[in-house]
C-alpha positions, 0 to 999 in steps of 0.5 A: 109869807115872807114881805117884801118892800125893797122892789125894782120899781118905786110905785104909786097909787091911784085909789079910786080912778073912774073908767067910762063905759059906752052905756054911761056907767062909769066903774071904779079901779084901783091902780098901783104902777111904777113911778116912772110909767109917766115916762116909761109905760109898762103893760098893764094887769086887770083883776076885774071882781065884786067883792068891793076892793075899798074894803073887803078885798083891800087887805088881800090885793094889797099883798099881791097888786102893789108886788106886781106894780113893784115889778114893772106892770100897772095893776088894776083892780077893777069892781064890776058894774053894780058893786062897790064904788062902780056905777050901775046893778048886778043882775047876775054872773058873767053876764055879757055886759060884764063881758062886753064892760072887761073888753072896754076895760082893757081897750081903755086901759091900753090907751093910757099913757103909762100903759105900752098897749099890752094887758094882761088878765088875772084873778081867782074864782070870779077874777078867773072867770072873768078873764077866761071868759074875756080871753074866749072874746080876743081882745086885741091888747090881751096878751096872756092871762094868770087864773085860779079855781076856775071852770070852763064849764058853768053847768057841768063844774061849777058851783050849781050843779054835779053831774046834773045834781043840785049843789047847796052850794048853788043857794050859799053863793046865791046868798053870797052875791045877795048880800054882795050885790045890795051894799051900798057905795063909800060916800068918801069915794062917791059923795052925796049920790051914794045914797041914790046909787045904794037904792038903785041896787036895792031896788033892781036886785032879785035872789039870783038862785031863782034865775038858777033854779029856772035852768035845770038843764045843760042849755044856752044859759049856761052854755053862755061864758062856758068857754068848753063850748069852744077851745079854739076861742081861746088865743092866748097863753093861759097860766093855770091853778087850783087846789085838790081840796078845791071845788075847782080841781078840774078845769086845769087839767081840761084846759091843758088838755083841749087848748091848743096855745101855750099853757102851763098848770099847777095844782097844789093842795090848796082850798079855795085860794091863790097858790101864795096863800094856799091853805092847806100848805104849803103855799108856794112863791106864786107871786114870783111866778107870775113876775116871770109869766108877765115878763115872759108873756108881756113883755117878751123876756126870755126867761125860760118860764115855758121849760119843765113840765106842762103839768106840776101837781102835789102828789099827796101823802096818806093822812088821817081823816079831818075838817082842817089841816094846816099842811098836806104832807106830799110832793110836786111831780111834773107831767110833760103834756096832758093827758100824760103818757105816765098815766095808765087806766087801771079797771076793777070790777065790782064783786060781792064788797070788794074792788077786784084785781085790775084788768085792761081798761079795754076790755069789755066787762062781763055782764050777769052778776047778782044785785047788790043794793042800797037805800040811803038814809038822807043822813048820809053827806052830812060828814062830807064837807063843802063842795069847795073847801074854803077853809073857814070854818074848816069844812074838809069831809070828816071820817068816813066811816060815818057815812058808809053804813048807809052805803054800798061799800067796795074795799080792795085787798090790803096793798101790798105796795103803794099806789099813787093816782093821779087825775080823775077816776070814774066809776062805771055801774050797771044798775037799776032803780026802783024811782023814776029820779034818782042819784048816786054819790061815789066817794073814794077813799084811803082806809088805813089799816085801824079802819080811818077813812079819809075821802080822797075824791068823790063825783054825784050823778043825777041818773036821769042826765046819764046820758044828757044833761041837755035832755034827761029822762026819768028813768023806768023802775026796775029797768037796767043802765049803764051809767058813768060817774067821773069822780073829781080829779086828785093825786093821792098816794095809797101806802101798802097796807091801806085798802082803796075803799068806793062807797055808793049812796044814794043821797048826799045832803047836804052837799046835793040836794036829795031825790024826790022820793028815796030810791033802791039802787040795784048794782050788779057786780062784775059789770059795774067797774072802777077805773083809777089813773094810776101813775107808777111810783117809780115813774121820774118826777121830772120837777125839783124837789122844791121847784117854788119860792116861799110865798111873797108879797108886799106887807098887809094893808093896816087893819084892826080886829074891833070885834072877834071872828066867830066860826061855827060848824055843827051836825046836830041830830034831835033822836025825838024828832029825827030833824036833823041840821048842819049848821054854819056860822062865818062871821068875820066880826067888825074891822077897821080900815086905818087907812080910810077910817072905815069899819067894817063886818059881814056875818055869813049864816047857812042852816041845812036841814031835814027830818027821818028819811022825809026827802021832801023835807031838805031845806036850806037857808042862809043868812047875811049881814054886811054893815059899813061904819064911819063917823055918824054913817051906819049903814046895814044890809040884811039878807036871807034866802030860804029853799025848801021842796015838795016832790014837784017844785022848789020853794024860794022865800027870800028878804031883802032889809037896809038900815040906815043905823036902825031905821029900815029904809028899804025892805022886799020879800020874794015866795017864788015857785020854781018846778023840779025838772027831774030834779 
């Protein structure tokens, strides 16, 4: 990344501004904003999250709000109620007083006096939910929004549940947000009342994987902030981002497709992260592109940002399979609208092991066929990566050549020329099973001619949500279905000479949670098919070869490494006992903020595990320790969940420990029991 400190506007700022809410809780922003904002107001820029801008965000928002600032907007980065510096408790997400809190936010930051009335609204995961989310509410100052791996739909996309399935992901972040949610403010911010504002956290904070796991279907829970629910609530422009190695690689694309403003997308081959600090790379000038959007969309720059393609995606090259790669070899092709008509649905049917010829995506498949089976040891999905990549530890599936030999495997012929796809293949099957619950995994994947396997994409469907995830029902042993599977959206380019390979298994723990009982799936060829949207490798890429800037930003934030970093990821198989476990440490070690004399650290534990083809024996665990240090104040949060099962319920054990240096100041532990709801 190139810094940059010669920018068109001199800034200043505003460490810790309250904000008052209508209910008395006053939260806490950071404002960066041109010198001369007092005489001349800019329109202002909210990036609203809870991961504690004083410290742990602060070195990241200082490379991208004070560049922002340094091209005319005031930059404001908020924490939400019940975090950081910010008054209250966090209950849980995108709940509608966090809602109702962002809408008092832009209301106040519009009557500012350095501020010209317009807003806009910015951020990646949390920050992007936040501001679509908002957006769906009309705010009269939100003039457009700039968002980063995002969902518009909380149950179907999002980090708890695929296809109806439970992610582990669902307990990680659940542990994340435990741990996030229990630190305590910075007494240099908030003085002498840290303390009681600390044990208010504490004490009205519960596990929140209990709230959900206490919703297992498609219902006004989720439907809530789920903005799918109604595009047309959205109103105004929308700029749109994720990565393939994303957990996010959907939204983009749905967004482009079912909004009716002006919008533009963008999908790089990013993990988790803004597109200028895309990993794996290359990451792209994003900052310079956002310039360009507020200018356009705030204030009313004519600058052509809306010309070119509606869609600019990473076409991505073949590579070999691995947990990590520092760059993805590939290319940006442009689509003028989406769906887009370069894009035609090619359909395959399924026979004995092989994908066949393509035939017309309309036409009816052919029912009969012999029966194909599979029943999948519970070790299958431990070579799958995470459900969302955030490249640390590396976490990209591995080989998967070991996963497939308790699959159901479907090779092409050797291509005899490249294929490139681009946007989200679904896997249609006619099948039975032997359970009244079960699920199936589809993974597809480049297979080069040595036979390395590298996933390309892959989708999970819970079979008794086949047709709602509102109203499932179990499923009649030995009865036939028909079942769809949308796989995640990519682009990938298959050279000539590689074989397109679809694996069906019917476990894939630990990225989902296993079935009650393991089943036999029945597929039955020639009516079981693969659709892949195939765009053609002579169609024009209507884009530059190099339509981005390098990344830039304003220089880093001070910060000294006190302590290493410690990055951990082990599969572990014990052939005497048959446990299994997948094991990951990220551990940050201790930092220190120059600038506030502040160190900080926060190690992140998960554990996975499960004995033989015991279903009933997947566990997961993960473990937190944030701890915040200046002069004699040592402060420490321990926090462990636990979620383990039986054929008909989940089992929640959780504890919550304080520490003022070593003494315990506050200590809970939660057994909860929550049924499986055909789960």
């Amino acid at each position: 990344m190139r810094y940059v400190t010669n920018l068109p506007y001199e800034t200043k700022e505003e460490e810790h501004v309250t904000i008052p809410m209508s209910d008395g809780v006053r939260l806490s922003a950071h404002i960066w904003r041109p010198t001369s904002s007092d005489q001349e107001p800019v329109p202002a820029v909210l990036e609203y999250i809870p991961y504690r801008k004083r410290d742990l965000t602060a070195v990241r928002d200082s490379v991208h709000h004070p560049y922002l600032a340094g091209h005319g907007y005031a930059c404001v980065r908020v924490d939400l109620r019940g975090t950081g510096d910010s008054e209250g408790v966090l209950r849980d997400e995108y709940l509608e007083r966090e809602q109702a809190d962002a809408e008092e936010i832009l209301a106040w930051l519009a009557e500012q006096h350095w501020c010209d009335g317009g807003t806009g609204m910015m951020g990646i995961s949390w920050g992007a939910f936040a501001a679509l989310q908002v957006a769906a509410r009309r705010p009269p100052s939100l003039k457009a929004i700039a968002i980063a791996s995002f969902t518009d739909d909380r149950h179907a996309d999002d980090m708890h549940y695929m296809g109806g399935a439970l992610l582990s992901d669902n307990l990680a972040e659940a542990g994340t947000m435990f741990a996030y949610g229990t630190c305590p403010p910075d007494p240099a911010v908030v003085g002498d009342r840290w303390r009681g504002m600390w044990h208010e956290r504490l004490e009205n904070t519960e596990p929140w994987v209990l709230e959900w796991l206490r919703h297992q279907r498609r219902d006004d829970y989720w439907r809530h902030a789920s903005v799918c629910e109604d595009y047309t609530s959205v109103r105004c422009p929308v700029l749109a981002s994720s990565g393939w190695a994303d957990g996010y690689s959907n939204a983009v694309t749905r967004l482009l497709g079912n909004l009716d403003v002006p919008r533009k997308g963008l999908i790089g081959p990013w993990s988790h992260k803004f597109p200028h600090l895309g990993e794996p790379g290359p990451a792209i000038g994003y900052l310079q592109e956002l310039v360009r959007w507020w200018d356009h969309w705030l204030k009313g720059v004519d600058n052509g940002v809306m010309d070119g393609p509606m869609l600019l995606a990473w076409m991505q090259d073949s590579v070999p399979p691995s947990t990590s790669y520092e760059e993805r070899p590939g290319r940006w092709v442009g689509e003028p609208h989406w769906p887009s008509p370069h894009i035609r649905p090619e359909t395959h049917p399924l026979t004995r092991h092989t994908i066949g010829p393509a035939q017309d995506a309309t036409a009816v498949p052919s029912e009969g066929g012999a029966a194909m089976t599979v029943r999948s040891p519970l070790s299958v999905g431990q070579f799958a990566g995470k459900w969302a990549s955030y490249n640390a530890p590396p976490d990209l599936p591995y080989d998967q050549r070991e996963e497939d030999g308790g699959s159901l495997v479907f090779d092409s012929e050797p291509l005899t020329e490249p294929v490139e796809i681009l946007g989200s293949p679904s896997v249609e099957l006619d099948l039975s099973v032997s359970e009244p619950v079960a699920l199936v995994a589809a993974r597809l994947s480049d297979v080069s001619p040595d036979g390395a396997a590298t996933r390309v994409s892959y989708g999970i469907l819970n079979l008794t949500r086949r047709d709602s995830t509102e109203s499932p029902e179990p499923l009649e042993p030995g009865r036939r279905y028909r079942a769809t599977i949308p796989l995640n959206g990519v682009a990938q380019a298959f050279p000539a000479g590689h074989r397109i390979r679809l694996s069906l298994s019917t476990s894939y723990w630990p990225l989902a949670w296993p079935a009650p009982k393991p089943a036999l799936l029945s597929v039955h060829e020639h009516s079981s098919t693969l659709t892949l949207p195939v765009r053609p490798v002579d169609e024009p890429d209507e884009v530059a070869s190099s339509p981005f800037g390098e990344p830039e930003g304003t220089p880093p934030l001070a910060m000294t490494q006190v302590t290493p970093p410690e990055e951990r990821w082990d599969v572990k198989r014990d052939l005497i006992d048959y446990r299994s476990e997948l094991d990951i440490v990220k551990d940050r070690g201790t930092v220190r903020f120059e600038d506030i004399g502040l160190e900080a650290g926060r190690r992140a534990h998960e554990r996975y595990t499960a004995v033989a083809d015991d279903f009933t024996s997947a566990g997961g665990e993960t473990t937190w320790t944030m701890r915040f240090r200046r002069d004699a104040w040592d402060v420490r949060v321990v926090t462990s969940t636990r979620l383990t099962c039986d054929e008909t319920d989940f089992f929640v054990d959780a504890t919550l420990d304080a520490y003022e240096a070593d003494r315990r100041v506050f200590s809970r532990t939660w057994n909860e029991t929550v049924p499986r709801d055909l789960l």
